[in-house]
DRENPA-3360 file (N, C-alpha, C; in nm, 2 decimals, always signed):
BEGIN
1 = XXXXXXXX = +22.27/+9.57/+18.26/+22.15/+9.55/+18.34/+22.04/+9.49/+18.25 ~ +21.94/+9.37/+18.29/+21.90/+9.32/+18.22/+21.75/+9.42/+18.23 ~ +21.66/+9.39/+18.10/+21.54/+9.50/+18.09/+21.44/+9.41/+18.02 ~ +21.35/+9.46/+18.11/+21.19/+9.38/+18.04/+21.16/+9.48/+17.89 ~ +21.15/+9.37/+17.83/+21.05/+9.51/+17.68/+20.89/+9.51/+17.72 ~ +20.93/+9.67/+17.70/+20.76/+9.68/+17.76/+20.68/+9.83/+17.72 ~ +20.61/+9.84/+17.78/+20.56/+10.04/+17.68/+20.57/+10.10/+17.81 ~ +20.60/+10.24/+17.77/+20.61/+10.29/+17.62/+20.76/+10.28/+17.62;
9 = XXXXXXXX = +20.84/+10.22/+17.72/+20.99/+10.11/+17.67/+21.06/+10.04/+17.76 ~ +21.21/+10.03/+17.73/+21.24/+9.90/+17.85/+21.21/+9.96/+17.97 ~ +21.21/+9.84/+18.07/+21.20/+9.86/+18.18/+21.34/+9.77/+18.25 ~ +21.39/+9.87/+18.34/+21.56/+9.81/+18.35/+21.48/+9.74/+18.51 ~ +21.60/+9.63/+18.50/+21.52/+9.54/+18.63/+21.66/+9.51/+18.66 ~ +21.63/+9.52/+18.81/+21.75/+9.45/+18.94/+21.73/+9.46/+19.06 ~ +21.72/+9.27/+19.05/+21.69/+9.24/+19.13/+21.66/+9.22/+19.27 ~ +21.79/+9.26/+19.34/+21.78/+9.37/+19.47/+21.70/+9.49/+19.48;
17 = XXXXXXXX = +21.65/+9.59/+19.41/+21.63/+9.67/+19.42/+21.47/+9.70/+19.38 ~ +21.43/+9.58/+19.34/+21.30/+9.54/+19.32/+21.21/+9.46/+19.37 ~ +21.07/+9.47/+19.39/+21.02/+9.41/+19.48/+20.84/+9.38/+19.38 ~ +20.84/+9.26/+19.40/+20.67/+9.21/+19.32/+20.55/+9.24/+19.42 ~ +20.46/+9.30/+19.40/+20.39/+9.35/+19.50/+20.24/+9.23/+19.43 ~ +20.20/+9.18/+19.47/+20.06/+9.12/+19.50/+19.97/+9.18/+19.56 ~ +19.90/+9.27/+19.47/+19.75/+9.36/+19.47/+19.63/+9.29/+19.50 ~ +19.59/+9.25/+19.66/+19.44/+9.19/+19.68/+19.41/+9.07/+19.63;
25 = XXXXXXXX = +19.46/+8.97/+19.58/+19.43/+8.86/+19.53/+19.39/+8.78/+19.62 ~ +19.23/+8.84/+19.71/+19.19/+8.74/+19.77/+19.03/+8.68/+19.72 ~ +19.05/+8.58/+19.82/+18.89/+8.49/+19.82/+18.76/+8.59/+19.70 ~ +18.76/+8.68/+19.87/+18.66/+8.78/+19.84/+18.61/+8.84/+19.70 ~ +18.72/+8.84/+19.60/+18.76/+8.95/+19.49/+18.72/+8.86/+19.38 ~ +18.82/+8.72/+19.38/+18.85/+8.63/+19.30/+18.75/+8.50/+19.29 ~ +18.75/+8.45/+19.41/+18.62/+8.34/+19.39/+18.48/+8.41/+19.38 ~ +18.39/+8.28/+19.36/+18.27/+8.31/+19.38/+18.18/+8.30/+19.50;
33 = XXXXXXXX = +18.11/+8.37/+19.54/+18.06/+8.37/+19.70/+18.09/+8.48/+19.76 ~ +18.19/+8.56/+19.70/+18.26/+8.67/+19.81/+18.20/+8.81/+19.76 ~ +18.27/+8.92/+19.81/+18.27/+9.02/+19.82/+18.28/+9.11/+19.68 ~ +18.33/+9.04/+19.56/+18.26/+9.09/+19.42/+18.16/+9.01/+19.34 ~ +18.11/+8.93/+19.35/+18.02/+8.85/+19.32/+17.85/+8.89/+19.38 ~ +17.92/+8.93/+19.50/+17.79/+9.02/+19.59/+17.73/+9.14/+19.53 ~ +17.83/+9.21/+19.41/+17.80/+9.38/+19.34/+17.76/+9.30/+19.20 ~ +17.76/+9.16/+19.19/+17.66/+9.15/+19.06/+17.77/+9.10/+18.93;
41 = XXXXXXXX = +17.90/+9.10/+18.98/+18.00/+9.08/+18.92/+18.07/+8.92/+18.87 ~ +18.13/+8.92/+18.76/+18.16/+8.77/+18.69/+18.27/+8.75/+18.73 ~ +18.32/+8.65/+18.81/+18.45/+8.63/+18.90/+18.54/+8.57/+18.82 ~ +18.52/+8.53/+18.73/+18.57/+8.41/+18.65/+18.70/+8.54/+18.54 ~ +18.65/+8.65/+18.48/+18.73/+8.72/+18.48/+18.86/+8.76/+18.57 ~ +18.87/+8.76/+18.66/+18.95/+8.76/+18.74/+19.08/+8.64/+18.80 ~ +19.01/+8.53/+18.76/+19.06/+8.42/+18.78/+19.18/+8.42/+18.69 ~ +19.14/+8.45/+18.52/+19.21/+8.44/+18.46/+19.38/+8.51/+18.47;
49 = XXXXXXXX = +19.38/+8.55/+18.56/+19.51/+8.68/+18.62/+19.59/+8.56/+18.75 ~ +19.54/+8.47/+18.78/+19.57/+8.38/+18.87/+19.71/+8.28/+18.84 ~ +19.68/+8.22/+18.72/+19.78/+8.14/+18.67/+19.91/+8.20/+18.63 ~ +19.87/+8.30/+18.53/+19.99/+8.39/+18.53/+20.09/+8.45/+18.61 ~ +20.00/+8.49/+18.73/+20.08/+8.57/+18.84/+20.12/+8.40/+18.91 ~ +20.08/+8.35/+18.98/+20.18/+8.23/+19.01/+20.29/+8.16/+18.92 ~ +20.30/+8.16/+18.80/+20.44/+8.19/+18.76/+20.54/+8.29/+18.79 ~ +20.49/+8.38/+18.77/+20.55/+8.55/+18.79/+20.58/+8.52/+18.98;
57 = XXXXXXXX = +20.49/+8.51/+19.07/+20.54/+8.48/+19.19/+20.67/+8.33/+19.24 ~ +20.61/+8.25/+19.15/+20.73/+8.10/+19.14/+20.83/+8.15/+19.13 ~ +20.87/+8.24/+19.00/+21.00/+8.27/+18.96/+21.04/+8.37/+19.04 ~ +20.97/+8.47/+19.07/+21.04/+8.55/+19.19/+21.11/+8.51/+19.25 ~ +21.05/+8.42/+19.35/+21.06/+8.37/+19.51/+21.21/+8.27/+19.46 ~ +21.22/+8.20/+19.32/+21.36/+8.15/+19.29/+21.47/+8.26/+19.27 ~ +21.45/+8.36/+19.21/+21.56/+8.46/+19.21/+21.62/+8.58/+19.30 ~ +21.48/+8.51/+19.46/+21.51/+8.59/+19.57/+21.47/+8.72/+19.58;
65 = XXXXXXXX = +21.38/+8.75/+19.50/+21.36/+8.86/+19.49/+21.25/+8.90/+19.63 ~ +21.22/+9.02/+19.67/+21.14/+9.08/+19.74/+20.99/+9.05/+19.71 ~ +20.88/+8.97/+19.82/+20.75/+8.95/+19.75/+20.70/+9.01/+19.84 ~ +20.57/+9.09/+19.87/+20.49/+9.17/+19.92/+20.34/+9.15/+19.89 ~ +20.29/+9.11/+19.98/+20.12/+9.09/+19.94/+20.02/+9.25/+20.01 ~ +19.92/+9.26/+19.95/+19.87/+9.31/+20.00/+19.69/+9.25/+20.02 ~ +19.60/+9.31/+20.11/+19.47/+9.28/+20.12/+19.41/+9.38/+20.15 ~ +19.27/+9.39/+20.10/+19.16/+9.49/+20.16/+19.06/+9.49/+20.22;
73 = XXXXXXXX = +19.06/+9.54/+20.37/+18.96/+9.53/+20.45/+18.96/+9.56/+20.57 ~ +18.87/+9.53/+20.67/+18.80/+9.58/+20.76/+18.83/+9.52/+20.89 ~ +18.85/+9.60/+21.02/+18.86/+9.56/+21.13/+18.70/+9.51/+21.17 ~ +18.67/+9.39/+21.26/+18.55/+9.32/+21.27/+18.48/+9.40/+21.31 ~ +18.51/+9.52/+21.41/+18.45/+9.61/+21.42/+18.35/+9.76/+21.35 ~ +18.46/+9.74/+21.20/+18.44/+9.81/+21.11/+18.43/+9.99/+21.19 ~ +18.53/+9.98/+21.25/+18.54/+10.11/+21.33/+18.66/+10.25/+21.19 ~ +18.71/+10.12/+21.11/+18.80/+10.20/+20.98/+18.73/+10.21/+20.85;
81 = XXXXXXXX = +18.58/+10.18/+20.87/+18.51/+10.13/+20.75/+18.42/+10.28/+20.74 ~ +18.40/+10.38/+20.63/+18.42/+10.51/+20.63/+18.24/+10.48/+20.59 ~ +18.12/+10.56/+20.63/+17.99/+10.50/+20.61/+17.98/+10.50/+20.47 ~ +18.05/+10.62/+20.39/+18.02/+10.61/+20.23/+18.06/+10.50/+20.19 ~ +18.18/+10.43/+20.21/+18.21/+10.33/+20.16/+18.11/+10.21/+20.18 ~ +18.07/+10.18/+20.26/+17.94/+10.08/+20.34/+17.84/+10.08/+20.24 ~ +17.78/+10.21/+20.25/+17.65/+10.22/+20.17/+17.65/+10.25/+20.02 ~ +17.78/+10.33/+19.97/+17.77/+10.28/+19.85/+17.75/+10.16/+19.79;
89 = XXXXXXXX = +17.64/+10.23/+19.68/+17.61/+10.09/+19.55/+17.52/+10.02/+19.58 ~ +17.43/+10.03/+19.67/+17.33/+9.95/+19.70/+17.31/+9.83/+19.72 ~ +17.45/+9.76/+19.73/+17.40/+9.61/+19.73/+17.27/+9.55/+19.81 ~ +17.26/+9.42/+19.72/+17.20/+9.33/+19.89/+17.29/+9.28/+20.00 ~ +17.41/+9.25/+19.94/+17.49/+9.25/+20.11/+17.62/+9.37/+20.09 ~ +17.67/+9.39/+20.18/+17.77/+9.53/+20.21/+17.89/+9.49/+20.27 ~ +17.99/+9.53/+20.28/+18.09/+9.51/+20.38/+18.04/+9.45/+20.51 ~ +18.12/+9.35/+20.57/+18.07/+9.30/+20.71/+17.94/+9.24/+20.72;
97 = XXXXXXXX = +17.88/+9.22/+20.62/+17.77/+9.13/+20.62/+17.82/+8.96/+20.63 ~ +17.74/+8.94/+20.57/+17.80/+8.75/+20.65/+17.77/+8.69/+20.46 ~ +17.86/+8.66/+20.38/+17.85/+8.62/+20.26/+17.91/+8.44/+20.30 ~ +17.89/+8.37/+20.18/+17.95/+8.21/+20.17/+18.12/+8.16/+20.26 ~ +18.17/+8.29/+20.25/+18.31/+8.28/+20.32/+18.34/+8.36/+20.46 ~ +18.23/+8.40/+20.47/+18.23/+8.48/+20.60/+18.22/+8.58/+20.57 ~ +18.20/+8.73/+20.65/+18.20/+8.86/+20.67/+18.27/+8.86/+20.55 ~ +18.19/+8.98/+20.50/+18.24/+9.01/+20.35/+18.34/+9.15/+20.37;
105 = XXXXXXXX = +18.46/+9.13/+20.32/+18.60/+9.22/+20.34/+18.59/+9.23/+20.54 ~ +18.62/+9.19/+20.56/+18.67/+9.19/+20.75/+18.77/+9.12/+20.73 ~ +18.83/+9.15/+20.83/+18.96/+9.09/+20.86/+18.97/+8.96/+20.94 ~ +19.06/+8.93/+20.88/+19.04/+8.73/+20.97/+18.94/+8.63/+20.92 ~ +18.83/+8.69/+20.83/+18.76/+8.59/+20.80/+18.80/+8.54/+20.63 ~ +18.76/+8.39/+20.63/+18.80/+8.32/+20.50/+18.78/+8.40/+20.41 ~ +18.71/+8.47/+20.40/+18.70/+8.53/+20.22/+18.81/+8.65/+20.26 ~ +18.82/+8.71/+20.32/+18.93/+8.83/+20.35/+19.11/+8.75/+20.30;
113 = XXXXXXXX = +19.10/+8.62/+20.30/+19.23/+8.61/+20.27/+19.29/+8.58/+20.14 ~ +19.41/+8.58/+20.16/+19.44/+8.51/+19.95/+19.47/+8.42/+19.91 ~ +19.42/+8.38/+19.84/+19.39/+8.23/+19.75/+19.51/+8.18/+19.75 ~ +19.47/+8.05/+19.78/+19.59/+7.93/+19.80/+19.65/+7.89/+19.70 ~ +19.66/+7.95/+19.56/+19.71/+7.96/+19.46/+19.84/+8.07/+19.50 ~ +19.80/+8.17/+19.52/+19.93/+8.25/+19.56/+19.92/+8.33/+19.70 ~ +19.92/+8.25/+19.80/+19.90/+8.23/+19.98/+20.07/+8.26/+20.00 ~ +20.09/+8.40/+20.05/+20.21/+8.42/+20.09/+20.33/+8.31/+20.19;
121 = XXXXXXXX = +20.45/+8.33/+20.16/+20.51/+8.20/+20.25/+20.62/+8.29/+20.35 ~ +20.67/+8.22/+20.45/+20.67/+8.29/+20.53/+20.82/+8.35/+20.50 ~ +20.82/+8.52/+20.55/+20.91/+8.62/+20.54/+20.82/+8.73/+20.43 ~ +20.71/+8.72/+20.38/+20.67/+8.80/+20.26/+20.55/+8.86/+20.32 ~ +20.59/+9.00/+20.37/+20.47/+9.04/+20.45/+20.35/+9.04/+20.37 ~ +20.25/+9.07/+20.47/+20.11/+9.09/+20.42/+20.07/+9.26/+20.47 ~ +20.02/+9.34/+20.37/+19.99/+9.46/+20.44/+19.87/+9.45/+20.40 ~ +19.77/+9.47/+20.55/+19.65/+9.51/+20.56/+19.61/+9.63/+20.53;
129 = XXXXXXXX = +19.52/+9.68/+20.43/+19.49/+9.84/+20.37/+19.30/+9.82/+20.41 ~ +19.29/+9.97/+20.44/+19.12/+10.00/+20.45/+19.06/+10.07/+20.32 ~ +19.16/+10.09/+20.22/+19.13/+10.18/+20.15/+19.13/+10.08/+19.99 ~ +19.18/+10.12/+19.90/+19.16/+10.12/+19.77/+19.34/+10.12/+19.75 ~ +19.38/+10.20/+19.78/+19.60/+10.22/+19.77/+19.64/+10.15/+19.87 ~ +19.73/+10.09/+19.84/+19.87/+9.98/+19.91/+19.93/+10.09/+20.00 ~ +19.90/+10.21/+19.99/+20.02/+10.32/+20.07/+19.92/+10.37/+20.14 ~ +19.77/+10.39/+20.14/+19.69/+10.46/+20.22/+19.69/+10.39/+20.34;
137 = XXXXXXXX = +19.71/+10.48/+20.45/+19.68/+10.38/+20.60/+19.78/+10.31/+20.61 ~ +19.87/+10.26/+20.53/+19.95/+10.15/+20.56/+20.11/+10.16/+20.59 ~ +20.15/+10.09/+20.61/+20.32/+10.06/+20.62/+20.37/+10.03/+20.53 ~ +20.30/+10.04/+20.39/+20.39/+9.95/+20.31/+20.48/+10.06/+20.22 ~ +20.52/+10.18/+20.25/+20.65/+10.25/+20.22/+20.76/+10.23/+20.25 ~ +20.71/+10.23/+20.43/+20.86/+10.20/+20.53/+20.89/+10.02/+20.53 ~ +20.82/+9.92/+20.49/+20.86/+9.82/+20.46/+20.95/+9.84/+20.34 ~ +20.91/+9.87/+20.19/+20.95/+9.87/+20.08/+21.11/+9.99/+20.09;
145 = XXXXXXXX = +21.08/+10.06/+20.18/+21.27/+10.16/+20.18/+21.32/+10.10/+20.28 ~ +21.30/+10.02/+20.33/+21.33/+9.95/+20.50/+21.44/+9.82/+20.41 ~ +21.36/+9.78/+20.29/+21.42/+9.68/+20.21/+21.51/+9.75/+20.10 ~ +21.56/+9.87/+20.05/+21.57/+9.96/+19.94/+21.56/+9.94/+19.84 ~ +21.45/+9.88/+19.83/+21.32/+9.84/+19.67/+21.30/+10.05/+19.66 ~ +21.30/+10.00/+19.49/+21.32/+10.08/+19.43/+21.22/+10.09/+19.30 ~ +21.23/+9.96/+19.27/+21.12/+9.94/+19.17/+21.03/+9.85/+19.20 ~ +20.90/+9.84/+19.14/+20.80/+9.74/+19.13/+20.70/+9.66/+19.08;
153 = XXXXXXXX = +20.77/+9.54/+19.05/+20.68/+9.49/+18.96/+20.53/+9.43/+19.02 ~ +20.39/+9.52/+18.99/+20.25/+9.51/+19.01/+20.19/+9.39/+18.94 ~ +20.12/+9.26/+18.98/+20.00/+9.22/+19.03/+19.87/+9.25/+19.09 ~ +19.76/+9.18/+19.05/+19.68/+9.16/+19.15/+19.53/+9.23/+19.06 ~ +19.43/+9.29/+19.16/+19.29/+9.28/+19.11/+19.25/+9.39/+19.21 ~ +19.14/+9.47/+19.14/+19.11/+9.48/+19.01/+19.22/+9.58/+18.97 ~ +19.25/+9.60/+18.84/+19.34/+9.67/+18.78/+19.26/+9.78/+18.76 ~ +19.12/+9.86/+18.70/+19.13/+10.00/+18.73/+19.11/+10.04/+18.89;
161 = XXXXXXXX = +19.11/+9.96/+18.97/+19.04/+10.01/+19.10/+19.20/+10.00/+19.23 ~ +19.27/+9.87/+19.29/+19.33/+9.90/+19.36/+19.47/+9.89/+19.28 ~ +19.46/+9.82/+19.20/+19.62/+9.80/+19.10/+19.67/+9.95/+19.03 ~ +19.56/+10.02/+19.02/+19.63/+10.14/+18.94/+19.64/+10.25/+19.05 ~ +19.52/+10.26/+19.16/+19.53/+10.33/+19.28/+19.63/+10.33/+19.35 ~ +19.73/+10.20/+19.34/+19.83/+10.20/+19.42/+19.92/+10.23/+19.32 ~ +19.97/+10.21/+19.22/+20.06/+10.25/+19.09/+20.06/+10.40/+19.10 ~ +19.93/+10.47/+19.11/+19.97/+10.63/+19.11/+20.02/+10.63/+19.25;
169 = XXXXXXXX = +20.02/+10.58/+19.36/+20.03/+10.63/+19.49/+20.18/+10.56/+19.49 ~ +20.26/+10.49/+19.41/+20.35/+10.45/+19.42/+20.44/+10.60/+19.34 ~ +20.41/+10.59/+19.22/+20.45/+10.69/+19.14/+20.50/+10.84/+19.24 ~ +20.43/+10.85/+19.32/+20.42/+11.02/+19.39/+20.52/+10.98/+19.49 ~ +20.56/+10.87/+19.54/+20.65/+10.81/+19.64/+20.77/+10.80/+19.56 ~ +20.80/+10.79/+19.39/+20.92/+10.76/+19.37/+21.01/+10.63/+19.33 ~ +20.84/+10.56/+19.30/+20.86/+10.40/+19.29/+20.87/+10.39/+19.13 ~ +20.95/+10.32/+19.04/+20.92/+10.29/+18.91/+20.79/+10.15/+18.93;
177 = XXXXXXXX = +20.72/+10.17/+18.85/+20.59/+10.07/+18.89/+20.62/+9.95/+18.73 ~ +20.60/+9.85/+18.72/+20.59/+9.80/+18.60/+20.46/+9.67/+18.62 ~ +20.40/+9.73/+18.52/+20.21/+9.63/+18.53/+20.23/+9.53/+18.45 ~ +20.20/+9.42/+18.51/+20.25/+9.32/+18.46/+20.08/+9.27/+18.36 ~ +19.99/+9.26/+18.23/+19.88/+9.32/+18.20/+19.81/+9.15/+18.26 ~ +19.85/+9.06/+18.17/+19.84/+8.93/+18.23/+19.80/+8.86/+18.34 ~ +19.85/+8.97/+18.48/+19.86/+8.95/+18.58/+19.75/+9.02/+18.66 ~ +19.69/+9.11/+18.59/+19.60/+9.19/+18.66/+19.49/+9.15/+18.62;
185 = XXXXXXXX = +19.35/+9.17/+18.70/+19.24/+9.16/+18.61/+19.12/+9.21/+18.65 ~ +19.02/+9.25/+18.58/+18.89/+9.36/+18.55/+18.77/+9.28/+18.57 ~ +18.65/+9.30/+18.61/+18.55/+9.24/+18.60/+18.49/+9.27/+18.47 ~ +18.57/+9.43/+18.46/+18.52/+9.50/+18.31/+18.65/+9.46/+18.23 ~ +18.63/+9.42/+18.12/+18.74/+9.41/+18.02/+18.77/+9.55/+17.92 ~ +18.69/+9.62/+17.93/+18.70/+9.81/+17.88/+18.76/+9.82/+17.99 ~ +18.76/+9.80/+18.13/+18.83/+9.94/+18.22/+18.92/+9.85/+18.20 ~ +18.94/+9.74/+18.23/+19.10/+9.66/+18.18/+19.19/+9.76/+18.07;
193 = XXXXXXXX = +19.17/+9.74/+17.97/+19.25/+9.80/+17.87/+19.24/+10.00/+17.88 ~ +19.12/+10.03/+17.92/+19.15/+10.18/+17.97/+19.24/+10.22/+18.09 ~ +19.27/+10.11/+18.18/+19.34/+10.17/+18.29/+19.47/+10.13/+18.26 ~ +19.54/+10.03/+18.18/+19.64/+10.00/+18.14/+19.73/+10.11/+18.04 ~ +19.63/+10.17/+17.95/+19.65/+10.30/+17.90/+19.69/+10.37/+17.96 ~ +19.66/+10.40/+18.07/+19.61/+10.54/+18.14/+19.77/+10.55/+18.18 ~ +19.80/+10.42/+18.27/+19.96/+10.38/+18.34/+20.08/+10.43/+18.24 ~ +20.09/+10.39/+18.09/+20.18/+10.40/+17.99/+20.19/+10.50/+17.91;
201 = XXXXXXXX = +20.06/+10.63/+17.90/+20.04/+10.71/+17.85/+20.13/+10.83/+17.85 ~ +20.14/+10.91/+17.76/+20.29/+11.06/+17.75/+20.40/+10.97/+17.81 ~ +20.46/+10.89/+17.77/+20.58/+10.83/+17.77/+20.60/+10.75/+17.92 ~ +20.46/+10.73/+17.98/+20.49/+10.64/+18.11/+20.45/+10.76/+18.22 ~ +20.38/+10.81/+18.24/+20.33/+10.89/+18.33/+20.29/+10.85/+18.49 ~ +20.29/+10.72/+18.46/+20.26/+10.63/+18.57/+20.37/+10.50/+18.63 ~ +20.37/+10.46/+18.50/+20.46/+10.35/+18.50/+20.52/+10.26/+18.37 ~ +20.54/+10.21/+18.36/+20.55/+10.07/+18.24/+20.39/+9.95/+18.23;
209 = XXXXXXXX = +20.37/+9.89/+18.15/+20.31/+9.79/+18.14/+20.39/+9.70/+18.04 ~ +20.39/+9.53/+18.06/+20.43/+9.42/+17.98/+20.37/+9.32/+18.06 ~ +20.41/+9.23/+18.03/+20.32/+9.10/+18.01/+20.44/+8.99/+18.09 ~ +20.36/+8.87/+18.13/+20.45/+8.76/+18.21/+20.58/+8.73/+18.15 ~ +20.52/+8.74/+18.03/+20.65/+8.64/+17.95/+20.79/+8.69/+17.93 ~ +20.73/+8.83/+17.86/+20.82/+8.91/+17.86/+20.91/+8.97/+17.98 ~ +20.83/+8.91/+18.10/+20.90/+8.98/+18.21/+20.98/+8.83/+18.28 ~ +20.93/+8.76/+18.25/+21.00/+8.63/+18.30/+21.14/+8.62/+18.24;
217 = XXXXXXXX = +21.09/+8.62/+18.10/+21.26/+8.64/+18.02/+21.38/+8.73/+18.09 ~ +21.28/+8.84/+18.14/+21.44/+8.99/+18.15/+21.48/+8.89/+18.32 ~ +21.38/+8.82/+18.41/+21.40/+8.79/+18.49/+21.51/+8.71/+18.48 ~ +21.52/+8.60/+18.40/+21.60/+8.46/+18.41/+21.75/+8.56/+18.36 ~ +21.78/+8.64/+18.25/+21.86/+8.74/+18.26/+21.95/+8.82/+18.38 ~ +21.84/+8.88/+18.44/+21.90/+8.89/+18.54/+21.95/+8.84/+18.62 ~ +21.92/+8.69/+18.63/+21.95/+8.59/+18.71/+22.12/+8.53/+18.66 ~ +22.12/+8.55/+18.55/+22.23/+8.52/+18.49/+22.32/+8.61/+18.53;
225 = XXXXXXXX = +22.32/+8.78/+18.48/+22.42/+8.85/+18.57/+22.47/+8.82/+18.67 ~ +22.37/+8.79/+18.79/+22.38/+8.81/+18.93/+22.49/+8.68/+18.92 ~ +22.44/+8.58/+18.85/+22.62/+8.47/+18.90/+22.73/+8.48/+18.85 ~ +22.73/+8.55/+18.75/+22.84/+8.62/+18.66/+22.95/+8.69/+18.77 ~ +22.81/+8.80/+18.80/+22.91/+8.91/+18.91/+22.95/+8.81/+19.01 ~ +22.89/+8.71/+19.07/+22.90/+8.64/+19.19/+23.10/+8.59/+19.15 ~ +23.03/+8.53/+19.03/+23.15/+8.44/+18.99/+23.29/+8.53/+18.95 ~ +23.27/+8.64/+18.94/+23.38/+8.75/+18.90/+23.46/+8.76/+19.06;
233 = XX = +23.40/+8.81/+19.17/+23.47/+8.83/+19.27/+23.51/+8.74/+19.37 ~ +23.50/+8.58/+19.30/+23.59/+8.52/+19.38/+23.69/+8.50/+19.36;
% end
């Protein structure tokens, strides 16, 4: 079985049995005008996790692997939108306010969706979350055992806030998680490297962390098995 090197060690990868999950990589989060830019925050950080993860998504989607997006936000009604969440932090504009791309985090509107850099294609669901975790509220368990994904390789933004929220909420479910670091990204560059720690810490307590490259490699490997076996049983 082919294996990413990664901390605190390999991570065994196959590729049926794993699935790339895309953490929030929308408008809202990533450009400027939306819904982190609004809390006072440098978006441009974030960008940098873009290029990378669209490789990591390219090569997937060639090795057939399972892709999964996720997004965060709000029915127009904001009838799921919890008032603490609203009013925390004081902004000048809030959830469901009206920002450069529309309602800020609602659903259906332009900034609610994901960047046309890595814009899901069709068969690669989208799960809508109200929360902070990929598993709160959502479907995205019975999708992920419905497919018998087993492991998962994590994307997406921000990495201490919904990338590692869902990584622990995958972990208690039974998921091996592997953080791809490259791929994620922080408005803070401390909680960047503190929450990546956090994942790998007492021998993986959370999950794995490695980097594109390294994971691209175990990928093309695996790729190689799979025609090996192919080629064995005809």
């Amino acid at each position: 079985m082919a294996k990413v090197n990664a901390e605190p060690y390999d991570f065994e990868l196959s590729i049926p049995k794993t699935a790339l999950v895309m953490i929030d990589f929308q408008r809202d989060f990533v450009y400027p005008g939306g819904f982190g830019e609004s809390l006072g925050n440098d978006t441009s950080l974030l960008l940098r996790a873009v290029g990378p993860a669209q490789k990591v998504l390219n090569a997937c989607r060639a090795a057939g692997m399972f892709v999964i997006h996720t997004r965060e936000g709000h029915r127009p009604d904001l009838s799921d939108l919890p008032r603490a969440k609203r009013e925390r932090g004081n902004a000048p504009l809030r959830i469901g306010d009206k920002g450069s791309m529309g309602r800020l985090l609602v659903r259906g509107e332009y900034g609610h969706d994901i960047v046309d850099e890595l814009h899901p294609i069709e068969g690669e669901p989208v799960v809508d979350k109200p929360g902070k975790g990929a598993f709160y509220a959502t479907d995205m368990d019975t999708i992920l055992r419905m497919r018998g994904v087993e492991k998962l390789i994590v994307t997406g933004v921000t990495t201490e806030v919904c990338v590692t929220t869902s990584v622990r909420e995958a972990n208690d479910r039974g998921y091996d998680a592997l953080v791809l670091e490259d791929c994620v990204g922080s408005y803070f560059p401390e909680f960047q490297q503190s929450a990546l720690a956090m994942v790998k810490a007492q021998g993986g307590i959370f999950g794995w962390v490695s980097d594109s490259a390294r994971f691209l490699a175990a990928l093309e490997a695996a790729r190689g098995e799979m025609v090996s076996m192919a080629a064995a049983t005809r």
